[in-house]
BAFI-407511 format. One record per residue (C-alpha): x negated, y negated, z negated. Coordinates in steps of 0.5 Angstrom, whole numbers. Layout:
REM residues N
{px=X&py=Y&pz=Z}
...
END
This chain:
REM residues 79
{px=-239&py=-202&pz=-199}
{px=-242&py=-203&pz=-192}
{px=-235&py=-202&pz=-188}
{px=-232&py=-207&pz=-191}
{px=-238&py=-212&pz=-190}
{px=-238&py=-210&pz=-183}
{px=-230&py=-209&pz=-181}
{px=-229&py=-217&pz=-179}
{px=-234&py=-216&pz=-174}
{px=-234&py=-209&pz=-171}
{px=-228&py=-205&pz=-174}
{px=-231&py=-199&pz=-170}
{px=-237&py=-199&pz=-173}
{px=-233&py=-199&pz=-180}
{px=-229&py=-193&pz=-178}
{px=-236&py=-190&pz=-176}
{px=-238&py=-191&pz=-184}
{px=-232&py=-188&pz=-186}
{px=-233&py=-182&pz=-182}
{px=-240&py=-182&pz=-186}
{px=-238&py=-183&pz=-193}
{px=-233&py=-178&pz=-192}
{px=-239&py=-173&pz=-189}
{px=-243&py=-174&pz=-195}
{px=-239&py=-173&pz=-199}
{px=-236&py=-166&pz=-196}
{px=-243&py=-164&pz=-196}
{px=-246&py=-165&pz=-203}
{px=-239&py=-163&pz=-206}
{px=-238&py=-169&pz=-209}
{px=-232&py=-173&pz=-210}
{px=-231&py=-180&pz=-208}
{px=-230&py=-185&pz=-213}
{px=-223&py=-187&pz=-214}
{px=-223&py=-194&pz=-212}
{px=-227&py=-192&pz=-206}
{px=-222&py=-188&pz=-204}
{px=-216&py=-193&pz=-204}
{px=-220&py=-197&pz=-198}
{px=-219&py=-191&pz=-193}
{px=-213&py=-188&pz=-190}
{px=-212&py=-182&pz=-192}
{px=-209&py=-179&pz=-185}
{px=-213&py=-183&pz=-179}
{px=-219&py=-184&pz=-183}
{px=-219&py=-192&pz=-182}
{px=-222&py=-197&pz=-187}
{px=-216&py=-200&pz=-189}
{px=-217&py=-208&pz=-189}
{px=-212&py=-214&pz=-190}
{px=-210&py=-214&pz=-183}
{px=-209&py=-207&pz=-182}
{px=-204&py=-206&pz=-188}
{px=-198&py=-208&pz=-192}
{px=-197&py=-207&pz=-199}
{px=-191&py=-207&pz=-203}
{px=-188&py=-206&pz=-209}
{px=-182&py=-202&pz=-212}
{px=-180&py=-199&pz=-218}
{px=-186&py=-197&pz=-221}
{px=-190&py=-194&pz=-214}
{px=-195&py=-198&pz=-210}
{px=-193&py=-196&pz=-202}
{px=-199&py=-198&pz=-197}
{px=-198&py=-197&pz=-190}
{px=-203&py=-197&pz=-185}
{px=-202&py=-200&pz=-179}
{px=-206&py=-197&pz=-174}
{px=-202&py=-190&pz=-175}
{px=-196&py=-191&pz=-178}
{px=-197&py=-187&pz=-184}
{px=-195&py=-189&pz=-192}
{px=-199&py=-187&pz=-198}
{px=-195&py=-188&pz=-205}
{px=-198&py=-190&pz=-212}
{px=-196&py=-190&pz=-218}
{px=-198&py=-196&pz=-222}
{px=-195&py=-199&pz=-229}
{px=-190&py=-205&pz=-229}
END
């Protein structure tokens, strides 16, 4: 993925990126593969690198938290 090669240098351009992908994928109606989408915050849009996330686990649900707007997203995962 191109914004994840790119985010160390410029995150900007990185979100720009994501914007994209996003687009092509309204416009074409086709729907983003699944560990693609687990790299974007589903709120502010941002990629979402190590520097800009926390992880944590607890029974059984995968909680992410962007740290540019503050927002969670929650997973399920088996133990």
């Amino acid at each position: 993925m191109l914004a994840a090669a790119v985010h160390a240098a410029h995150p900007e351009r990185s979100y720009r990126y994501v914007q994209i992908a996003k687009k092509i994928c309204s416009r074409t109606r086709v729907r983003m593969p699944r560990p693609l989408k687990r790299l974007f915050c589903k709120h502010c849009g941002s990629f979402l690198s190590p520097a800009v996330t926390r992880v944590r686990l607890c029974d059984g649900v995968l909680t992410t938290t962007c740290l540019l707007c503050g927002r969670q997203m929650r997973r399920p995962y088996r133990i």
